[in-house]
C-alpha positions as CSV (number, residue, x, y, z in Angstrom):
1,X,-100.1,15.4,-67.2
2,X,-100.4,11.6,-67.0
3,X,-96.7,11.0,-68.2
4,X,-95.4,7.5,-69.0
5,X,-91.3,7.0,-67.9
6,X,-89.3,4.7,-69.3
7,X,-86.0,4.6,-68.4
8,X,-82.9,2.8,-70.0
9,X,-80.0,1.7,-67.8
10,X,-77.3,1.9,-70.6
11,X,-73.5,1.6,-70.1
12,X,-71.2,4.3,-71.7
13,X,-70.3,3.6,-75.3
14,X,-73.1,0.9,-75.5
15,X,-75.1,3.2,-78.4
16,X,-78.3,4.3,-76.6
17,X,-78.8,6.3,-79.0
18,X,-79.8,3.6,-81.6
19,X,-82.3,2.5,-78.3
20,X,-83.8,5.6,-78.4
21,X,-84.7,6.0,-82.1
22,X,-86.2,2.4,-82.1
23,X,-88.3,4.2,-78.9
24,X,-89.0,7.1,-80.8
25,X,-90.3,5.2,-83.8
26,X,-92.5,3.0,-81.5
27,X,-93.6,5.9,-80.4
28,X,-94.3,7.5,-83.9
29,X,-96.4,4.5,-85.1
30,X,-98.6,4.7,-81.9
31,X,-99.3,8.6,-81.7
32,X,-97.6,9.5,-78.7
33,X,-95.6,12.5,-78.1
34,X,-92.3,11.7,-76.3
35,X,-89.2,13.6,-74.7
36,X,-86.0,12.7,-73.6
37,X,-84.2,13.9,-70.3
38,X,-80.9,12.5,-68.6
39,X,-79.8,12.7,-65.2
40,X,-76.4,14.1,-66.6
41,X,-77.7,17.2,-68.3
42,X,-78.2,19.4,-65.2
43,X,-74.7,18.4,-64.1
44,X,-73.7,19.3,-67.8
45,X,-75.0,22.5,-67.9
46,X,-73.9,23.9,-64.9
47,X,-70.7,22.6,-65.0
48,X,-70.3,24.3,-68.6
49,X,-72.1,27.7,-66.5
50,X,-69.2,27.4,-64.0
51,X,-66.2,26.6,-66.3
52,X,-67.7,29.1,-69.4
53,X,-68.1,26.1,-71.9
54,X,-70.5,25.6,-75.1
55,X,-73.1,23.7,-73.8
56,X,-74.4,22.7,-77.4
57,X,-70.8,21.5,-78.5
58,X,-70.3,19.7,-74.3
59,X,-74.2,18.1,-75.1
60,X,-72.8,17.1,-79.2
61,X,-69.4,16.4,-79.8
62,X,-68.0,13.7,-77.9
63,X,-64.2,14.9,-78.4
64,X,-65.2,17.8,-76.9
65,X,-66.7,16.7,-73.9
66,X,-64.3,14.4,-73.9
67,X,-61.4,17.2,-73.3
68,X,-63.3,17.9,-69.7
69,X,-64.3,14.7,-68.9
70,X,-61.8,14.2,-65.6
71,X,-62.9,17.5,-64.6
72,X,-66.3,16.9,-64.6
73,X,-66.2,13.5,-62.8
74,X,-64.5,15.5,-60.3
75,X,-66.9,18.0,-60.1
76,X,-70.0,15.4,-59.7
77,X,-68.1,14.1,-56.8
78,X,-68.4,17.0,-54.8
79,X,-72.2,18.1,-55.6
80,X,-75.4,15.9,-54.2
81,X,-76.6,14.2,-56.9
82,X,-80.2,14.8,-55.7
83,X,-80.2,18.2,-57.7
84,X,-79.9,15.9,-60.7
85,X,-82.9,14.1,-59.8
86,X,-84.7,17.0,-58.7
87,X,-84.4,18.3,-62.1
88,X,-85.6,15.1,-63.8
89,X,-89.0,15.1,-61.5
90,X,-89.2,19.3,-62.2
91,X,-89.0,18.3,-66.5
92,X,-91.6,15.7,-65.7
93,X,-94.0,17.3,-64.1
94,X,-94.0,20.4,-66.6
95,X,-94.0,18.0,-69.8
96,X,-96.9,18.2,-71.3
97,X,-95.7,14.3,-73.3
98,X,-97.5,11.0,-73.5
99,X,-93.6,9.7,-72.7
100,X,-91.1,10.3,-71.1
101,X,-87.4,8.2,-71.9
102,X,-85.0,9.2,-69.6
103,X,-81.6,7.8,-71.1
104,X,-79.0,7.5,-68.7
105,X,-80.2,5.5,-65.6
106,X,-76.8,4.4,-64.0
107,X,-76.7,5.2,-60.3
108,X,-78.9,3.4,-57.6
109,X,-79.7,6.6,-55.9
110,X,-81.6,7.8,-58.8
111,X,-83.3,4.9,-59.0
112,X,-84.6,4.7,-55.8
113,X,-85.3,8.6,-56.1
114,X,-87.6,8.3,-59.1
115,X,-89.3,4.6,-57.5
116,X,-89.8,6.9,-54.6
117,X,-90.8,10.3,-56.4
118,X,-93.2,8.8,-59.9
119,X,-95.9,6.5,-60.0
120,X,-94.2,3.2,-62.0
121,X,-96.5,1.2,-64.4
């Protein structure tokens, strides 16, 4: 599929959230489909895997992820945060989406990876 990517370099706290929903109504008005992807839910996922966590309530309720929050910085520290990237390329190519928002852009290296890895318009 010919996907469109947007992505949105947001700092934490700074209500992406609200960025998304204007993108999803844009998106509404003009008939595309859309999806949203972050670099952070691979990371997520397997750290709640490892460390037998809810992955719904880690992904929803900020106190809660908030509780492991040192714990998973640490744990990002030691992986290669190519995997993450990796992942983001493997949900693009198998969307079947007009658009594509990924929402937490906040590392160069993944930057580079998707400039290097997707076709930008």
């Amino acid at each position: 599929m010919n996907n469109r990517v947007i992505l949105l370099y947001v700092k934490r706290f700074s209500d992406k959230n609200s960025i998304c929903n204007i993108l999803f109504d844009n998106c509404n008005k003009i008939n595309k489909n859309y999806d949203t992807i972050s670099f952070s839910y691979k990371l997520k996922k397997i750290f709640c895997e490892k460390n037998k966590l809810d992955l719904n309530k880690f992904m929803n309720y900020f106190e809660y992820k908030n509780l492991y929050r040192n714990e998973l910085t640490s744990y990002y520290k030691l992986t290669n945060p190519i995997i993450y990237a990796n992942a983001i390329k493997e949900f693009i190519d198998n969307s079947n989406k007009d658009i594509i928002i990924i929402d937490d852009l906040r590392i160069l290296l993944h930057l580079e990876f998707i400039k290097k890895t997707l076709t930008i318009l």
